[in-house]
C-alpha positions in Angstrom: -2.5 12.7 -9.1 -0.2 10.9 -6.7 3.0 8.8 -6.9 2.6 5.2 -7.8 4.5 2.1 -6.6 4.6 -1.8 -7.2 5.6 -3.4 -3.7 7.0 -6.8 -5.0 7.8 -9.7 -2.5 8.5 -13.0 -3.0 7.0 -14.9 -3.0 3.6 -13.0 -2.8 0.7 -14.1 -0.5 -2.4 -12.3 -0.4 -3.2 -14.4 2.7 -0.2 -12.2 4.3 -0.2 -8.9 2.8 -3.9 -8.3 3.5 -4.0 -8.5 7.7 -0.5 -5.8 7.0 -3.1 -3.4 4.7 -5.7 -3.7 7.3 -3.1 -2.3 10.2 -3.2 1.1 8.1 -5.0 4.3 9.9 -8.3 4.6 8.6 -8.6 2.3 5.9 -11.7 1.7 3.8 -12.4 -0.9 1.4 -13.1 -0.2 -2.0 -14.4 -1.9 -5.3 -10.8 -1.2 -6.5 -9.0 -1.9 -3.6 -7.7 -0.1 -0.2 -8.1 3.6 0.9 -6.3 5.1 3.4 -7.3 8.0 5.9 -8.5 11.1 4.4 -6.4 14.2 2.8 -8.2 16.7 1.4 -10.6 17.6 -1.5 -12.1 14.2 -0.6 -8.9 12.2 -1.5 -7.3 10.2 0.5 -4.0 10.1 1.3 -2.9 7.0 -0.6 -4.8 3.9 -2.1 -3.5 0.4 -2.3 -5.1 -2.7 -4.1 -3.4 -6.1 -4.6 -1.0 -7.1 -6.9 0.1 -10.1 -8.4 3.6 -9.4 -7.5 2.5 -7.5 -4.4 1.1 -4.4 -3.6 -0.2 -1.6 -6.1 0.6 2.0 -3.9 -0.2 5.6 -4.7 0.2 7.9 -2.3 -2.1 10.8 -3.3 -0.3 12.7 -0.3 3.2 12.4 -1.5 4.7 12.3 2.3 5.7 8.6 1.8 4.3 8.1 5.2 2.4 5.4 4.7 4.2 4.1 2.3 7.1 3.6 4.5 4.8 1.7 7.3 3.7 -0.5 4.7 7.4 -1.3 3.0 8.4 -2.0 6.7 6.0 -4.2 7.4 5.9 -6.2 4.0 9.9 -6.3 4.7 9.0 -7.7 8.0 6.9 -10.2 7.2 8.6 -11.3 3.9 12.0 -10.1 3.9 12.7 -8.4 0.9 10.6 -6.0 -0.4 11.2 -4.1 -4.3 9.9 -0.6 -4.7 9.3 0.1 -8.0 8.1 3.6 -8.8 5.6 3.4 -11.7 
């Protein structure tokens, strides 16, 4: 199990948040969603789909690593970014 987080900017726009999930290491689309770079077991570290407030996060890894890159660059691009753990 991993950590979850809503990501919340305003005002959201998946036309911008998409090129910022894309600058992740080793990300892989999914049915659901975003996976990013492996972990172990066959998890990966953290998996992100859209939201409509945002960004759904779990970081599977619990580092926050990528969780931080991706609230710096949602805050760079929008500003203001909300974490909300879940």
């Amino acid at each position: 199990m991993g950590i979850e987080y809503t990501l919340r900017v305003d005002p959201p726009d998946p036309a911008r948040i998409l090129p910022l999930i894309h600058r992740l290491p080793e990300i892989q689309e999914t049915e659901q969603g975003f996976n990013v770079g492996p972990f172990g077991g066959g998890w990966p570290s953290a998996s992100l789909a859209l939201d409509p407030q945002g960004v759904c996060f779990c970081d599977y890894a619990r580092t926050g690593t990528q969780l931080g890159l991706m609230v710096a660059w949602l805050a760079g691009e929008f500003g203001r970014v909300t974490v909300e753990e879940l």
